[in-house]
Each structure stands twice: as C-alpha cells, then as structure tokens.
C-alpha positions in Angstrom: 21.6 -11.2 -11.1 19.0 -9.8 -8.5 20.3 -6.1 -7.4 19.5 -5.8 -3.4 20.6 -2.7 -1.9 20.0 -2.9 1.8 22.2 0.0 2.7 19.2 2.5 1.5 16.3 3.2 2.9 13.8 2.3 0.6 11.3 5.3 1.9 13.8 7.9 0.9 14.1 6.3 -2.6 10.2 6.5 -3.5 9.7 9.7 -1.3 12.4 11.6 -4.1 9.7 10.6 -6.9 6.3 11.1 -5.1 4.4 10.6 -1.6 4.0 7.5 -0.6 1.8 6.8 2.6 2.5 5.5 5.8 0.8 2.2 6.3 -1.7 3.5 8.5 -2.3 6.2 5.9 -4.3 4.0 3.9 -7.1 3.8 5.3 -7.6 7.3 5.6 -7.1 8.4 2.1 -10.0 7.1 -0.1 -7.4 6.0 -3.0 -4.1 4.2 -3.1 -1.3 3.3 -5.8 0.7 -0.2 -5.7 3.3 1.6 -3.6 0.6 2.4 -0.8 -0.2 -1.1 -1.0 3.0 -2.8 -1.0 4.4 -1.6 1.8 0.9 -1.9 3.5 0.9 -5.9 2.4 4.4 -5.8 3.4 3.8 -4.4 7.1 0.7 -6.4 7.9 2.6 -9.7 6.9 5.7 -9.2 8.8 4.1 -7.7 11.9 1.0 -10.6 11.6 2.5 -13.7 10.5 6.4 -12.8 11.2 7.6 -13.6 7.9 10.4 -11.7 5.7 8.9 -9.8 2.6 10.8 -7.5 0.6 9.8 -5.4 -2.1 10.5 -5.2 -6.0 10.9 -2.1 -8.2 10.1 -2.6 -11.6 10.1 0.5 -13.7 6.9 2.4 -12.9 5.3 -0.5 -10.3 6.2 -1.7 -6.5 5.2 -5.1 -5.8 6.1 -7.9 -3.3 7.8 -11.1 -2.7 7.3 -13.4 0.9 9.4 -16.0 2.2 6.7 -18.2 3.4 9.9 -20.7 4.4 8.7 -23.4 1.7 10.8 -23.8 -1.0 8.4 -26.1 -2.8 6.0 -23.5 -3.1 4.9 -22.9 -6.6 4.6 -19.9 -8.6 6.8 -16.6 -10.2 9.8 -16.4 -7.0 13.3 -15.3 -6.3 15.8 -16.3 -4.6 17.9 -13.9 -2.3 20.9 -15.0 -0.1 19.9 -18.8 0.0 15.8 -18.1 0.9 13.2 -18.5 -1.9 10.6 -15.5 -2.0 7.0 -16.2 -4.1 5.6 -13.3 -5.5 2.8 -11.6 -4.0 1.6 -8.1 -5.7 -1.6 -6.8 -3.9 -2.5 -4.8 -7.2 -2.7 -7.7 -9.0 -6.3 -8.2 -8.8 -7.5 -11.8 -8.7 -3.7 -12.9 -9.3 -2.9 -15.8 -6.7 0.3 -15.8 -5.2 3.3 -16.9 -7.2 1.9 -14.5 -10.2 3.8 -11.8 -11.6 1.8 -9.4 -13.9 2.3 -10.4 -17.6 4.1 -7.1 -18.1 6.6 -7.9 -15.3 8.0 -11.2 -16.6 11.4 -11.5 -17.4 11.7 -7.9 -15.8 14.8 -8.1 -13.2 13.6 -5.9 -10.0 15.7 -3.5 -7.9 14.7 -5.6 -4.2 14.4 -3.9 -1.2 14.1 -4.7 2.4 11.8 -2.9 4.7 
C-alpha cells in the first residue's frame, strides 16, 4: 500500500529535519543533496512539460516519479489513484528512467505531491 498524504505540505516536512533550497536556489549554492534536486527535477518538469510528478521519501533519500501518461512505459513505477508514475531520481547518476537505486527496491515510499 502506497502511503500519500496530500494534506501536508511536503516543504514543512523536510524543512523540520534540515534546509532544503528553493528551486532557484540551486544554482546559486555550489552543492546540492537529492532533496535540492528533486524538487528542482520536480519543478522544471511540471512547469516545462506540464506533467504530474510527485515525490518519494525513502528513509534518508528524496527521489521522483512522473506520469508521462503512458502506461506501457517500462521501468521501476507506481501507481497512485488510477495513473502510473515511472521513476525518475536525478541523483541516480547514469540511471535511466524507470530505475530505482539498488538500495531502494522493495522500499515502500511515503509520496508526496508538490
């Protein structure tokens, strides 16, 4: 059972355990952590290409998850109320999307939308 909470803010829930950057903020700052970059991925895909991404809290990592609107699309994905999201986690270098880090797998995520 995937746990979504869309009732909390998710900035409130990472700003209790540490700073977390605005998206713009990124480029200032000369170093980033994978929640800087999720919600940076997150932001440029939904304000670019308009589609839904939400994000998944594993213990001690942030990653991401888009619906590109193709089911058929392979790879690691979840599905949340009836739409299939394929994992995308920009700190997973030279991962393609649809794959999870090895770490993650089998790993149920807290998912929150932005």
């Amino acid at each position: 059972q995937i746990h979504c909470n869309p009732h909390q803010n998710f900035y409130t829930i990472l700003l209790r355990h540490e700073k977390v950057n605005f998206p713009e903020e990124n480029f200032y700052y000369p170093a980033n952590d994978c929640e800087d970059r999720s919600i940076l991925f997150a932001t440029l895909v939904r304000e670019i290409y308009g589609l839904d991404v939400v994000l998944l809290h594993y213990p001690n990592h942030l990653s991401t998850a888009v619906d590109f609107g193709d089911p058929t699309i392979k790879g690691d994905a979840i599905s949340l109320d009836g739409r299939h999201y394929v994992m995308c986690d920009p700190t997973y270098i030279g991962a393609r999307i649809g794959m999870t880090m090895d770490q993650y797998r089998g790993v149920m995520p807290e998912v929150y939308r932005q």
